[in-house]
Each structure stands twice: as structure tokens, then as C-alpha cells.
N, CA, C and O atoms as CSV, one atom per row, in Angstrom:
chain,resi,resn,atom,element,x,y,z
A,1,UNK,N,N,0.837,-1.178,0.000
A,1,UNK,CA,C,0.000,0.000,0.000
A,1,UNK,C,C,0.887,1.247,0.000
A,1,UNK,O,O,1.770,1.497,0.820
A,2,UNK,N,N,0.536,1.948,-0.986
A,2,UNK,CA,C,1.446,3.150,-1.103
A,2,UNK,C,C,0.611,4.295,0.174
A,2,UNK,O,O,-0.548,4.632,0.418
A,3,UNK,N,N,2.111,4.623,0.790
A,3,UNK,CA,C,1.782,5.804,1.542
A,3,UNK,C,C,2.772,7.342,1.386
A,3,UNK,O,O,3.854,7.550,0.838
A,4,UNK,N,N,2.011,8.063,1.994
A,4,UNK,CA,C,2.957,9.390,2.687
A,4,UNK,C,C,3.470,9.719,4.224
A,4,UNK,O,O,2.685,9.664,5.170
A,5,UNK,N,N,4.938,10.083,4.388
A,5,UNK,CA,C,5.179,10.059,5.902
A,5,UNK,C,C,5.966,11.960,5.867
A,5,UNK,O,O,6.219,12.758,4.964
A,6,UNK,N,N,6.074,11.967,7.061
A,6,UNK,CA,C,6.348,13.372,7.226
A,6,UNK,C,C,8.041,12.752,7.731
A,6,UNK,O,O,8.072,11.673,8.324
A,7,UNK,N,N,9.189,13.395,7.493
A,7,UNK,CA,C,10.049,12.807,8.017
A,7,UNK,C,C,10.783,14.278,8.577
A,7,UNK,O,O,10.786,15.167,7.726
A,8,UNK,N,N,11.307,14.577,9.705
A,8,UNK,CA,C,12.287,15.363,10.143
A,8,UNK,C,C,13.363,15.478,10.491
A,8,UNK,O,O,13.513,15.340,11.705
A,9,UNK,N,N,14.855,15.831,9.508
A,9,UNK,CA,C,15.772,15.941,10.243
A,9,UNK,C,C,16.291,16.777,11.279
A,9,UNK,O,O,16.374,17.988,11.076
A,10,UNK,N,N,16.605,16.338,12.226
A,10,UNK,CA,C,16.603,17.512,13.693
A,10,UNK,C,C,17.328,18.102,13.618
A,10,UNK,O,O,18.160,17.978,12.720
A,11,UNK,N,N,17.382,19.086,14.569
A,11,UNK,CA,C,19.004,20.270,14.205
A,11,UNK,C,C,20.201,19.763,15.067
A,11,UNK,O,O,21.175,20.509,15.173
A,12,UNK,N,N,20.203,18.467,15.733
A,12,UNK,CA,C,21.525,17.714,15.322
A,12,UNK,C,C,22.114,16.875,14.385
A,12,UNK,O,O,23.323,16.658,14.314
A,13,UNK,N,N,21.117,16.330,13.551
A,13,UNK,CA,C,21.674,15.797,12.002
A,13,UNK,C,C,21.832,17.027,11.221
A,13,UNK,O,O,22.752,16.958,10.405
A,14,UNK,N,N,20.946,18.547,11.258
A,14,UNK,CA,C,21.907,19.038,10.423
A,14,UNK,C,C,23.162,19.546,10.818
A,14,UNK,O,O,23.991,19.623,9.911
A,15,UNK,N,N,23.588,19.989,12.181
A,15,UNK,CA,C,24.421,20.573,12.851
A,15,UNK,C,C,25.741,19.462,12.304
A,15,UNK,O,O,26.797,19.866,11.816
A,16,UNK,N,N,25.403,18.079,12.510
A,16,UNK,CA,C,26.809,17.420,12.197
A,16,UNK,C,C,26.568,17.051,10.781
A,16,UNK,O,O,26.987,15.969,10.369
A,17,UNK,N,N,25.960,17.819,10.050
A,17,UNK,CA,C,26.486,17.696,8.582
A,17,UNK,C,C,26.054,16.284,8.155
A,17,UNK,O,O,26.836,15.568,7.530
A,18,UNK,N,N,24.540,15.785,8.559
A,18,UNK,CA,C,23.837,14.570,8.440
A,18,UNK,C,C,23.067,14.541,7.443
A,18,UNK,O,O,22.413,13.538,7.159
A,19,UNK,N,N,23.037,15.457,6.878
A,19,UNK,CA,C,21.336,15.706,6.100
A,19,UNK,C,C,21.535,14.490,4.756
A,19,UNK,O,O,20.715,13.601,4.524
A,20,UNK,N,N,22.925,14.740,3.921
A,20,UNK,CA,C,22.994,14.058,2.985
A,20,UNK,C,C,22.868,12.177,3.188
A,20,UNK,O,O,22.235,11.165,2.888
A,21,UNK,N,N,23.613,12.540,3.670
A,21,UNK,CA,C,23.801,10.993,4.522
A,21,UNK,C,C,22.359,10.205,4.650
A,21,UNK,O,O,22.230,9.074,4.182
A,22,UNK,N,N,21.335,10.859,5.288
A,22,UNK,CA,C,20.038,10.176,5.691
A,22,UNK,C,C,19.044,10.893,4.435
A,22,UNK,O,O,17.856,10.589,4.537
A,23,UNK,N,N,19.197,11.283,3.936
A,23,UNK,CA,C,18.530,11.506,2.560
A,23,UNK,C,C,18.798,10.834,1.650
A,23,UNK,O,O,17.923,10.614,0.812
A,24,UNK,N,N,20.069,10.292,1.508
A,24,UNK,CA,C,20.763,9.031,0.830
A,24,UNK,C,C,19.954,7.850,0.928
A,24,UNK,O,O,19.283,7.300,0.055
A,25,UNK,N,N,20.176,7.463,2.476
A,25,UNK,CA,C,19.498,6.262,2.543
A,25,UNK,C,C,17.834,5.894,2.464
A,25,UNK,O,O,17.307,4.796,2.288
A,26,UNK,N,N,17.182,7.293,2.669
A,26,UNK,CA,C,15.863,7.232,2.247
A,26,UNK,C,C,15.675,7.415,0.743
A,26,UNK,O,O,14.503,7.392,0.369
A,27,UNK,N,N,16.698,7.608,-0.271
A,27,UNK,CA,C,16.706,8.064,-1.714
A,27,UNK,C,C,17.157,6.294,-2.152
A,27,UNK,O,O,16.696,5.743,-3.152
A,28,UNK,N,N,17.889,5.781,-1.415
A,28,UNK,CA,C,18.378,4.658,-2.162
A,28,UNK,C,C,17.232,3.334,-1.815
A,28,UNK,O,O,16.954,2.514,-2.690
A,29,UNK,N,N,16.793,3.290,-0.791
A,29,UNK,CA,C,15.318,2.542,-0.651
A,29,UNK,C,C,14.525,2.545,-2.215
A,29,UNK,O,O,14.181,3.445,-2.982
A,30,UNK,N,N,14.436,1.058,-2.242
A,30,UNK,CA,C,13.392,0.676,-4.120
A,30,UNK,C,C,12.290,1.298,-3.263
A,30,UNK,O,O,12.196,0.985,-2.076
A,31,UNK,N,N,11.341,2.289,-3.909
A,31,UNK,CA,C,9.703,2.259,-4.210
A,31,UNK,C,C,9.546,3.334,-3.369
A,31,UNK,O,O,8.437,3.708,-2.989
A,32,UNK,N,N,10.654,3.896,-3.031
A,32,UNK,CA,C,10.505,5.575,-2.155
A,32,UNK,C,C,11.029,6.542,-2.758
A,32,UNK,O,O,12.040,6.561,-3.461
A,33,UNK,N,N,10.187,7.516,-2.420
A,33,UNK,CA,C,10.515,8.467,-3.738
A,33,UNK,C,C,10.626,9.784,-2.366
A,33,UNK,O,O,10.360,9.318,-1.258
A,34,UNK,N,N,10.833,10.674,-2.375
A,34,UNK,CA,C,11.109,12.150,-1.861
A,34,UNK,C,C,10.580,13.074,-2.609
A,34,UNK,O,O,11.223,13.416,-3.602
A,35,UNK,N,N,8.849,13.926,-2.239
A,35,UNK,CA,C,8.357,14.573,-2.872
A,35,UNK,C,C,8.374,16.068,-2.738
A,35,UNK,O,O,7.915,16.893,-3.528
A,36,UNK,N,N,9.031,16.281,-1.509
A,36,UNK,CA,C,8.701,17.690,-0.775
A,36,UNK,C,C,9.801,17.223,0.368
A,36,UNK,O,O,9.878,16.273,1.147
A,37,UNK,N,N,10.854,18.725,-0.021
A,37,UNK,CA,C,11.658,19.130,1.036
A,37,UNK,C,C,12.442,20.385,1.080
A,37,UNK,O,O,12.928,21.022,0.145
A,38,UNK,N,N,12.473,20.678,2.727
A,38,UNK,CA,C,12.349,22.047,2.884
A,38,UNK,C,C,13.156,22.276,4.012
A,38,UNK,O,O,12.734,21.754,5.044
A,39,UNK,N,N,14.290,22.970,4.103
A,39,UNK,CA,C,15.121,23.323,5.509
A,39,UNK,C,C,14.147,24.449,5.971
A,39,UNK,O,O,13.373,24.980,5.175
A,40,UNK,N,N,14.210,24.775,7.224
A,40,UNK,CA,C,13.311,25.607,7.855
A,40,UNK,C,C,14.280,25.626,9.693
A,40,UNK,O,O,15.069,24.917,10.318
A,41,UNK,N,N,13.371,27.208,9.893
A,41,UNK,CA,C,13.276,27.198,11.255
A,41,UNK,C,C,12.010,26.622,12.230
A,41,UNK,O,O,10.943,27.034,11.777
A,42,UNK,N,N,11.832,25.790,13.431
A,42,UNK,CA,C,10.676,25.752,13.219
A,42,UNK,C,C,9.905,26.911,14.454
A,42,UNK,O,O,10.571,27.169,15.457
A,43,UNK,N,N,9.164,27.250,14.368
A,43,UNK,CA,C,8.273,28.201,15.570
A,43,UNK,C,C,7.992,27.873,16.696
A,43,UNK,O,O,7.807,26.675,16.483
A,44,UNK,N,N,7.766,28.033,18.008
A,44,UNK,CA,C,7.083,27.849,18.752
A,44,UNK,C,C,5.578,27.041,18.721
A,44,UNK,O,O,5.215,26.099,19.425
A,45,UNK,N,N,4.686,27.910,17.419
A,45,UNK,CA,C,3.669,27.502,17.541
A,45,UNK,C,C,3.369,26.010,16.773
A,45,UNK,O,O,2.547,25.111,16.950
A,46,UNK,N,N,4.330,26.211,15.957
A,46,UNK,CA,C,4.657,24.959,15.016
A,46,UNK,C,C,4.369,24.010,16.007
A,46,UNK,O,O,3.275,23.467,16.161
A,47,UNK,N,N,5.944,23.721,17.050
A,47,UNK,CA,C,6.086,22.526,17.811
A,47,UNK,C,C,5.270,22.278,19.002
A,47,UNK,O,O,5.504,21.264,19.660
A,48,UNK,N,N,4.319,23.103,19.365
A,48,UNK,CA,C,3.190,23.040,20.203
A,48,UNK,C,C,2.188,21.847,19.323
A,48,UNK,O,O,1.902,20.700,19.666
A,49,UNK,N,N,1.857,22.492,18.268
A,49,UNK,CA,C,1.142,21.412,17.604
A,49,UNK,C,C,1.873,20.199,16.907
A,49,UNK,O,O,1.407,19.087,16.658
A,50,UNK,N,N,2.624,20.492,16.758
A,50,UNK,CA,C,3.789,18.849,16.230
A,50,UNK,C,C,3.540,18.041,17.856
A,50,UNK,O,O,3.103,16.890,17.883
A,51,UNK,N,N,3.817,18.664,18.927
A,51,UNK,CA,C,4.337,17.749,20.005
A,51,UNK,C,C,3.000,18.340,20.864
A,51,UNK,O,O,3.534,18.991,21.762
A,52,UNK,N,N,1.851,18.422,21.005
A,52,UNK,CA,C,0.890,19.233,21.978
A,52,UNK,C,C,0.906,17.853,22.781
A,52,UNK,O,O,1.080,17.899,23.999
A,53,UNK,N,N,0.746,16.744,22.199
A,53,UNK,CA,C,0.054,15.638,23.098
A,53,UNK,C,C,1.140,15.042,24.264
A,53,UNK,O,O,0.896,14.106,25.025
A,54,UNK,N,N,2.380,15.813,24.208
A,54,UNK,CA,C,3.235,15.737,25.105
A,54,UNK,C,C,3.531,16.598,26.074
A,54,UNK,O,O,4.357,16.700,26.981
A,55,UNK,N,N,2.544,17.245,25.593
A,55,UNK,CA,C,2.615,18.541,27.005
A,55,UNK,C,C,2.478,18.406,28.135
A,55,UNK,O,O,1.385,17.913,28.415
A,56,UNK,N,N,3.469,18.746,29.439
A,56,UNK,CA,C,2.868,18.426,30.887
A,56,UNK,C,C,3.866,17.216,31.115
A,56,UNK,O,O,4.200,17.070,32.291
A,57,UNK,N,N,4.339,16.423,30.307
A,57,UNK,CA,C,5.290,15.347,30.627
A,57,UNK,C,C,6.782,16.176,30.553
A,57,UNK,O,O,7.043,17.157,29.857
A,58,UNK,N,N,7.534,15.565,31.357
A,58,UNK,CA,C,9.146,16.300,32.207
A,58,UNK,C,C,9.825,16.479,30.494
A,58,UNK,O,O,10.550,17.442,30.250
A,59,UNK,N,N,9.575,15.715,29.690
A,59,UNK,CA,C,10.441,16.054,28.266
A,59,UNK,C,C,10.031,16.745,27.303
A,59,UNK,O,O,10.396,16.570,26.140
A,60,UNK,N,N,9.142,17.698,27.725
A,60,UNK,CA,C,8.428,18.536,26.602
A,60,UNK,C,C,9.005,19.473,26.523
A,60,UNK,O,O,9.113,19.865,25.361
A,61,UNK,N,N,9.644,20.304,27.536
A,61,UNK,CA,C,10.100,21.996,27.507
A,61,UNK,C,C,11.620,21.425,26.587
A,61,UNK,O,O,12.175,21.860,25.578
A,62,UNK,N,N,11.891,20.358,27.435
A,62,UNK,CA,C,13.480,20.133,26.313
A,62,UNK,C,C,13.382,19.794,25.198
A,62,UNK,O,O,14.181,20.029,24.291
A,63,UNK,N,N,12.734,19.410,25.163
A,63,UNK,CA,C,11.927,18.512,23.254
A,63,UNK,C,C,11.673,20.094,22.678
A,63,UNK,O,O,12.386,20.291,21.694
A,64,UNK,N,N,11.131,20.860,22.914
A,64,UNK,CA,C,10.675,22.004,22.471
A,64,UNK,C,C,11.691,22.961,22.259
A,64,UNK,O,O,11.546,23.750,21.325
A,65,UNK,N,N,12.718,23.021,22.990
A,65,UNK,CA,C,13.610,24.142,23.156
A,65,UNK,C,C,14.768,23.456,22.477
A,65,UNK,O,O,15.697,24.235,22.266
A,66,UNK,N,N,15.034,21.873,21.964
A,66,UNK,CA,C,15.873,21.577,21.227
A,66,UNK,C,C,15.273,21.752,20.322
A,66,UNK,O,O,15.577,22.830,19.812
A,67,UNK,N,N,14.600,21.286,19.855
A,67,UNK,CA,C,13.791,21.397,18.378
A,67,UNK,C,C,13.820,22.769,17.696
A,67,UNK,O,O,14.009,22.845,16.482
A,68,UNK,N,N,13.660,23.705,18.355
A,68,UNK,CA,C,13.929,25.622,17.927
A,68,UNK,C,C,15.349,25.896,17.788
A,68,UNK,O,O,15.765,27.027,17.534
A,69,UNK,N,N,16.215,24.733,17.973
A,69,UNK,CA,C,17.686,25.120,18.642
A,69,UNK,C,C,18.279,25.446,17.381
A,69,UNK,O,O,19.159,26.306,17.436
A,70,UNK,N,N,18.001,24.950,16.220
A,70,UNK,CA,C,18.427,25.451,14.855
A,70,UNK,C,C,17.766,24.575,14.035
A,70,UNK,O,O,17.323,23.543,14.538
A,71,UNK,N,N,17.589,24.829,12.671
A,71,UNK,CA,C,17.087,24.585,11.466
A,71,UNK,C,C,16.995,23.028,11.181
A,71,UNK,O,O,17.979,22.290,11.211
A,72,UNK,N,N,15.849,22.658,10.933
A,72,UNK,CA,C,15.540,21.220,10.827
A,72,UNK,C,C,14.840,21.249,8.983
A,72,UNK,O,O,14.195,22.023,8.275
A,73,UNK,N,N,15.402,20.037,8.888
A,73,UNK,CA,C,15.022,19.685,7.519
A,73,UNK,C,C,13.718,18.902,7.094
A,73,UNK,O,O,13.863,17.681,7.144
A,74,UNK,N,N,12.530,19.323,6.706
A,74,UNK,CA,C,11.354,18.662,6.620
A,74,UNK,C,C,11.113,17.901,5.433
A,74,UNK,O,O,10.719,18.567,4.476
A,75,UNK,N,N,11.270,16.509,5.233
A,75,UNK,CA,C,10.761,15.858,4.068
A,75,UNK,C,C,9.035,15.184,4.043
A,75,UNK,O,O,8.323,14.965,5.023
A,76,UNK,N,N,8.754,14.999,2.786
A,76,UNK,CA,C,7.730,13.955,2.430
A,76,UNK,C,C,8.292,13.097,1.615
A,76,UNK,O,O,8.935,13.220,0.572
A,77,UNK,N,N,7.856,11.960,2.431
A,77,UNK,CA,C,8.535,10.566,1.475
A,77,UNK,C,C,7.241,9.984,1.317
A,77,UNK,O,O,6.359,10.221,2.142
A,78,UNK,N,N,6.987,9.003,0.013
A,78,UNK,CA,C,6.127,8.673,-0.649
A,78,UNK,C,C,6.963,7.062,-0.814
A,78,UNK,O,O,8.179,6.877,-0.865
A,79,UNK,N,N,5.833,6.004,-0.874
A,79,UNK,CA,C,6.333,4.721,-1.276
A,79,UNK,C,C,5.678,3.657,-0.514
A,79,UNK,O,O,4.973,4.123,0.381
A,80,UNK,N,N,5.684,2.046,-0.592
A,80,UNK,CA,C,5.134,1.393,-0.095
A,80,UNK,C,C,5.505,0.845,1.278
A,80,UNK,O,O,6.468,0.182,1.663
A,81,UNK,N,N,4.485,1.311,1.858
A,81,UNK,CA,C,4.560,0.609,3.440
A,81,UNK,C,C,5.548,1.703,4.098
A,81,UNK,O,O,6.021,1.336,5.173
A,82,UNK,N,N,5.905,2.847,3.697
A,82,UNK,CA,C,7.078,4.109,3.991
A,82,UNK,C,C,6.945,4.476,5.415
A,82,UNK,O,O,7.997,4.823,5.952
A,83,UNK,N,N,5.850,4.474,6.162
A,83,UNK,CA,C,5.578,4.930,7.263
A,83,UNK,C,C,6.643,3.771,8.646
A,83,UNK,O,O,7.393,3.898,9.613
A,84,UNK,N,N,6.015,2.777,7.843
A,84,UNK,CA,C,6.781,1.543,9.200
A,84,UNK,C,C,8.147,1.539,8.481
A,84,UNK,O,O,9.114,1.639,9.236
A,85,UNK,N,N,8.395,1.446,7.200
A,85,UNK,CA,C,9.855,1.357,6.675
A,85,UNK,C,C,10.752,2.318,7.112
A,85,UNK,O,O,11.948,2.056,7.231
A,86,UNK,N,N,10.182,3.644,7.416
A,86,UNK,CA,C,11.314,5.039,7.683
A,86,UNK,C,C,11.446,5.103,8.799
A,86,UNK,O,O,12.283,5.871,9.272
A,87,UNK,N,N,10.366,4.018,9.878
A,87,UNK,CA,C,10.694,4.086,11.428
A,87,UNK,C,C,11.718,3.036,11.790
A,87,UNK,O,O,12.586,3.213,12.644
A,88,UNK,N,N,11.525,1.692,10.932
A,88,UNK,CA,C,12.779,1.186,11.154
A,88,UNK,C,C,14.239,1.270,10.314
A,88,UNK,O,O,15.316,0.679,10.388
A,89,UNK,N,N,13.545,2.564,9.295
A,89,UNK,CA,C,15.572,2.802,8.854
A,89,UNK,C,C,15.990,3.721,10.109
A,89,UNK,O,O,17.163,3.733,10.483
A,90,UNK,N,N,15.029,4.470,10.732
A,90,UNK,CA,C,15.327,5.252,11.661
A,90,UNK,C,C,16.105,4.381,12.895
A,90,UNK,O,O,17.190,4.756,13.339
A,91,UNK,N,N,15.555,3.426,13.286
A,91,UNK,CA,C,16.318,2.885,14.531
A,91,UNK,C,C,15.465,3.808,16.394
A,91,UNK,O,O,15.406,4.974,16.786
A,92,UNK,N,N,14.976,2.407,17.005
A,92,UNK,CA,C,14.482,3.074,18.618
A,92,UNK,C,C,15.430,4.667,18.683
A,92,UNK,O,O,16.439,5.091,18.119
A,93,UNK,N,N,14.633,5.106,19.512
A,93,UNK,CA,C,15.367,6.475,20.320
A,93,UNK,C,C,16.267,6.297,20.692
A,93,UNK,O,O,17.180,7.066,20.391
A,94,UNK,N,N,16.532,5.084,21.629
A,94,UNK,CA,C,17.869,5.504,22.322
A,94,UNK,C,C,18.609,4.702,21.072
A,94,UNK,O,O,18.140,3.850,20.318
A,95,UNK,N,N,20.408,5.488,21.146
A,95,UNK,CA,C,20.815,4.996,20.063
A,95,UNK,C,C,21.772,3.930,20.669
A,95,UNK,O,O,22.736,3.805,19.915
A,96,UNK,N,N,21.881,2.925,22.008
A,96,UNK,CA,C,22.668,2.041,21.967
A,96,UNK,C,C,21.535,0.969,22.040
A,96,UNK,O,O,22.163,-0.085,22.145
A,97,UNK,N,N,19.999,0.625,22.042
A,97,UNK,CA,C,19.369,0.196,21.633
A,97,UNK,C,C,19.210,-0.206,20.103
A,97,UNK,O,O,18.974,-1.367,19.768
A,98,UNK,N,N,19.360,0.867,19.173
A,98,UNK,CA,C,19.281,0.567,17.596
A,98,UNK,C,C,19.907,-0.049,17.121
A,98,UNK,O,O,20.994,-0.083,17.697
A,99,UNK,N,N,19.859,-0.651,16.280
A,99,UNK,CA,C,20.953,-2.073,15.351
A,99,UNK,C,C,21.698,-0.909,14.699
A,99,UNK,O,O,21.449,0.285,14.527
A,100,UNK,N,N,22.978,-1.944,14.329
A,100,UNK,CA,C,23.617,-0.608,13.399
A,100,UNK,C,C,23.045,-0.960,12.153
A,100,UNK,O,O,22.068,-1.708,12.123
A,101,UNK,N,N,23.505,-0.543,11.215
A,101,UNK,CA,C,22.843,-0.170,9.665
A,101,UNK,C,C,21.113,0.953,10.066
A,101,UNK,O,O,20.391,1.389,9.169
A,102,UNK,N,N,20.883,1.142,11.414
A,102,UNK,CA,C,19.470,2.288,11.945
A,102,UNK,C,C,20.852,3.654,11.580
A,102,UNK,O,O,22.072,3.801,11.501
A,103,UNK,N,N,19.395,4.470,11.447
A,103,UNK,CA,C,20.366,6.038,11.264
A,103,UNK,C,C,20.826,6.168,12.979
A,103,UNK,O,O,21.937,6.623,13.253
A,104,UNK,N,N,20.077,5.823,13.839
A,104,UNK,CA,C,20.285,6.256,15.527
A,104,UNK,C,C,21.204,5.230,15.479
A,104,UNK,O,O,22.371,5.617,15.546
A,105,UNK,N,N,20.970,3.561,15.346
A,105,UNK,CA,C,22.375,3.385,15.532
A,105,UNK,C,C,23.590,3.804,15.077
A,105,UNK,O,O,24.532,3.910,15.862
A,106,UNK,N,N,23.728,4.121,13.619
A,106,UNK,CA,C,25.094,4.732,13.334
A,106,UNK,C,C,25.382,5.947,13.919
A,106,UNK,O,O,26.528,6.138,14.324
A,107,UNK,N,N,24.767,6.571,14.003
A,107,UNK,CA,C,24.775,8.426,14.474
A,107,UNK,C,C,24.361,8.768,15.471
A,107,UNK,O,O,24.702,9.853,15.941
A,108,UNK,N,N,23.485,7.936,16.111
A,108,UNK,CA,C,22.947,8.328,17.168
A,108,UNK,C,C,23.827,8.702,18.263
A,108,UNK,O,O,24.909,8.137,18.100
A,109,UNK,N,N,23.806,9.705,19.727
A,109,UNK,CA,C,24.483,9.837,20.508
A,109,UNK,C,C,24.112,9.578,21.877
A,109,UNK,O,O,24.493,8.753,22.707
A,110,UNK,N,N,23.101,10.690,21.885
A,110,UNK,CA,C,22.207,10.814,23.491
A,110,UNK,C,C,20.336,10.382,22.938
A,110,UNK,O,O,19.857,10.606,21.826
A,111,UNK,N,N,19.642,9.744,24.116
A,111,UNK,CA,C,18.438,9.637,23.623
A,111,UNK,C,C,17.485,11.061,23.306
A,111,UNK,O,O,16.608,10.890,22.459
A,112,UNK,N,N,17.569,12.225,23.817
A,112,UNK,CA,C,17.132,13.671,23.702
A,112,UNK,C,C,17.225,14.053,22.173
A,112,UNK,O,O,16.228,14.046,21.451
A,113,UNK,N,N,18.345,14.349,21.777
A,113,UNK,CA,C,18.543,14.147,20.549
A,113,UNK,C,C,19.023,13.106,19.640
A,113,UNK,O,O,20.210,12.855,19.433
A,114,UNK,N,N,18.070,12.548,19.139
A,114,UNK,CA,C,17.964,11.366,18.131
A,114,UNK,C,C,17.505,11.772,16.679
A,114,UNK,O,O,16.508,11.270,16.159
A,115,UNK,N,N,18.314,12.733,16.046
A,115,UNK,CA,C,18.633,12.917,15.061
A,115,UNK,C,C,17.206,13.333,13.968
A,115,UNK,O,O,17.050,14.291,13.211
A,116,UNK,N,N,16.333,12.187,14.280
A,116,UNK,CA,C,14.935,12.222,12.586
A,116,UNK,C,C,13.900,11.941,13.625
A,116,UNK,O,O,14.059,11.474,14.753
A,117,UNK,N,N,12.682,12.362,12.949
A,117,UNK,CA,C,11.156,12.093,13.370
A,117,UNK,C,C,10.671,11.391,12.591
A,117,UNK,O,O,11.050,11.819,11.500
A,118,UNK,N,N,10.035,10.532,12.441
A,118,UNK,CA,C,9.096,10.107,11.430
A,118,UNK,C,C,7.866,9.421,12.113
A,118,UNK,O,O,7.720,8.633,13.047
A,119,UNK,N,N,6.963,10.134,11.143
A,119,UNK,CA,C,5.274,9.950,11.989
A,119,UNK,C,C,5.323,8.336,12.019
A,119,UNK,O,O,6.065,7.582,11.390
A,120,UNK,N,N,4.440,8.084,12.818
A,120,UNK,CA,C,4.543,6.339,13.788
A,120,UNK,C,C,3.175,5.717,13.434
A,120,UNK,O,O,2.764,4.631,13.843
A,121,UNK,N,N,2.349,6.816,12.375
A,121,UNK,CA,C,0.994,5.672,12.309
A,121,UNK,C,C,0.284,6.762,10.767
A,121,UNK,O,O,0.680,7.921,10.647
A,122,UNK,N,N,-0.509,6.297,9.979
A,122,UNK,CA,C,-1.112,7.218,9.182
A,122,UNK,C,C,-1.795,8.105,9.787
A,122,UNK,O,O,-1.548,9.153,9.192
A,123,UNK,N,N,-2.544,8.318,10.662
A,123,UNK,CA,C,-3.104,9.520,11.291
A,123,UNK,C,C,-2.356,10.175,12.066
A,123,UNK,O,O,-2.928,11.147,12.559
A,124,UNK,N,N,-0.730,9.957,12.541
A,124,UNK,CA,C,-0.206,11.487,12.507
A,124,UNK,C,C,0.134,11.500,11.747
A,124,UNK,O,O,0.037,12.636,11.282
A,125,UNK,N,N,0.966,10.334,10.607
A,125,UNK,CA,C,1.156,11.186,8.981
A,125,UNK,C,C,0.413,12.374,8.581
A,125,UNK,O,O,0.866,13.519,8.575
A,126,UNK,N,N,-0.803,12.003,8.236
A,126,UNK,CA,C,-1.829,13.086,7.674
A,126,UNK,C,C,-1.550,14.089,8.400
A,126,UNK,O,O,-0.926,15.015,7.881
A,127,UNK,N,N,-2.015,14.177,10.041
A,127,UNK,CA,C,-2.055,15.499,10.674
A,127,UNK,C,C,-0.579,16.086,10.608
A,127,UNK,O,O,-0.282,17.244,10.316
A,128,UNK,N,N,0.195,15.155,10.905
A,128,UNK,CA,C,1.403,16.153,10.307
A,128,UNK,C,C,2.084,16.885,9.339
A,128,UNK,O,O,2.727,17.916,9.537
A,129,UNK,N,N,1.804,15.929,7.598
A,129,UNK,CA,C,2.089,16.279,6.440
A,129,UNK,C,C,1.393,17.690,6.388
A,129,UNK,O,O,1.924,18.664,5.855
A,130,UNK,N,N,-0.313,17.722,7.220
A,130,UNK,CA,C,-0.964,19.070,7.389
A,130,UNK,C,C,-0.288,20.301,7.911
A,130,UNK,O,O,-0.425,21.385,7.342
A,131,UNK,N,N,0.499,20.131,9.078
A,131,UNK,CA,C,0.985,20.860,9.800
A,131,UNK,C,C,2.193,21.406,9.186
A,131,UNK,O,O,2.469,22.577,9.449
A,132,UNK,N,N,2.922,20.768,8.440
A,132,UNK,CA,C,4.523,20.949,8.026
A,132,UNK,C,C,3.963,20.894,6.211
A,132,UNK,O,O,3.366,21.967,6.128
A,133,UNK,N,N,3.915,20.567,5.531
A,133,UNK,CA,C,3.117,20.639,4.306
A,133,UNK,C,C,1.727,21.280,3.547
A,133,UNK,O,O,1.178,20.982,2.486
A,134,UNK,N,N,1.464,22.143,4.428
A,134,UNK,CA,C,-0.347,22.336,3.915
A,134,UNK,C,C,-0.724,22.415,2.559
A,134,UNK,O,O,-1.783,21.992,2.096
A,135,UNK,N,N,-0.020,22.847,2.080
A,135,UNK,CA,C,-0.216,22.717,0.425
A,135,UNK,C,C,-0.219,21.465,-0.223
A,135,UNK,O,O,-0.744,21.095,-1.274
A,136,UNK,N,N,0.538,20.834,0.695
A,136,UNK,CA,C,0.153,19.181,-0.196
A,136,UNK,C,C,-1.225,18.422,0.200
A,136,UNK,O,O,-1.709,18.472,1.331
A,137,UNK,N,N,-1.782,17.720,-0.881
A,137,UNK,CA,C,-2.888,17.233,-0.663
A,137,UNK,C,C,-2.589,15.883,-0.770
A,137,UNK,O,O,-3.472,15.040,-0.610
């Protein structure tokens, strides 16, 4: 089943000069394609609604205040089954948990910053591709 996922590189994959690297490996995947991408700052109000349902839990103000910390790279990837496929090229949060050949296992450092986002089910796909994409339908 062909889908759409929202994917984010954080502003520690771009800070260490990651972006190519994990755009690579989502470019070299058969049947995924990269339709929409965009370096950006993101807002306050942005990551309220990217992350609202985490509000009130001890990792939100840091989740929030890393995430603004510098320029994150927003893709849409397109392809079959892309949603569960880009969570496991991604690799768990923490990165001595992730297998290597995961982007967190190779790169990964601290669990706080773990490098990419990628939505975890089609209904935050959608609401997110909304949030970070609105023009795409």
C-alpha cells in the first residue's frame, strides 16, 4: 500500500552535517521516492502542535527548546509501506538500543537528541504532512 510520511531531520543531524547521509538512505530505498523538502526554522507555535500531546510530561520543555535550537530539515517521502519502513531505517530512540545499519544506531548519541522524526501511524502522517506541508494534498 502506497503511503505518505512526514520525516524530520533535527538540528543535530543538520548541525553534524547529516542531512545528505540520511537523505541518501531514504533516496536509495526501491519504491521511495522524496516529494517535498524544505530546511526551515521551526516556531514555537509549530512545535506546540507537532508535540501538543506531550505537554505536561518532564520532556516537553526540552523537546521544544531543542527542536527551535536550529534549522531542521522537513521531508515527504512517498512509497510502499514508507511509514513503518522510515521508522525502522530510523532505529528506537535511544541509540545504543538501535541495530547498526538504523540512522540512531550509526549516528545516534544521546536519547534527547535522536537525530529524525518520522510519523509512527497514518493519522499522525496526515495530521502532520498538514501541519509541516499544507499545500500538499
Amino acid at each position: 500500500m502506497t503511503q505518505r510520511t512526514l520525516v524530520l531531520l533535527k538540528p543535530d543531524a543538520v548541525r553534524r552535517g547529516l542531512i545528505g547521509e540520511v537523505v541518501g538512505r531514504i533516496e536509495r530505498k526501491a519504491g521511495w521516492k522524496i516529494t517535498a523538502l524544505e530546511m526551515r526554522d521551526l516556531d514555537h507555535e509549530t512545535l506546540e502542535q507537532h508535540y501538543g500531546e506531550h505537554k505536561g510530561r518532564p520532556f516537553y520543555e526540552p523537546l521544544v527548546e531543542f527542536m527551535s535550537s536550529g534549522p531542521v530539515v522537513a521531508l515527504v517521502v512517498e512509497g510502499e509501506r514508507v511509514i513503518e519502513g522510515v521508522r525502522q531505517l530510523a532505529g528506537p530512540t535511544d541509540p545504543i538500543a538501535a541495530a547498526p545499519g538504523s540512522i540512531r544506531g550509526d549516528f545516534g548519541t544521546i536519547v534527547r537528541e535522536n537525530l529524525i522524526h518520522a510519523s509512527d501511524s497514518e493519522t499522525s502522517a496526515e495530521r502532520e504532512l498538514k501541519l509541516f506541508f499544507p499545500g500538499i494534498s
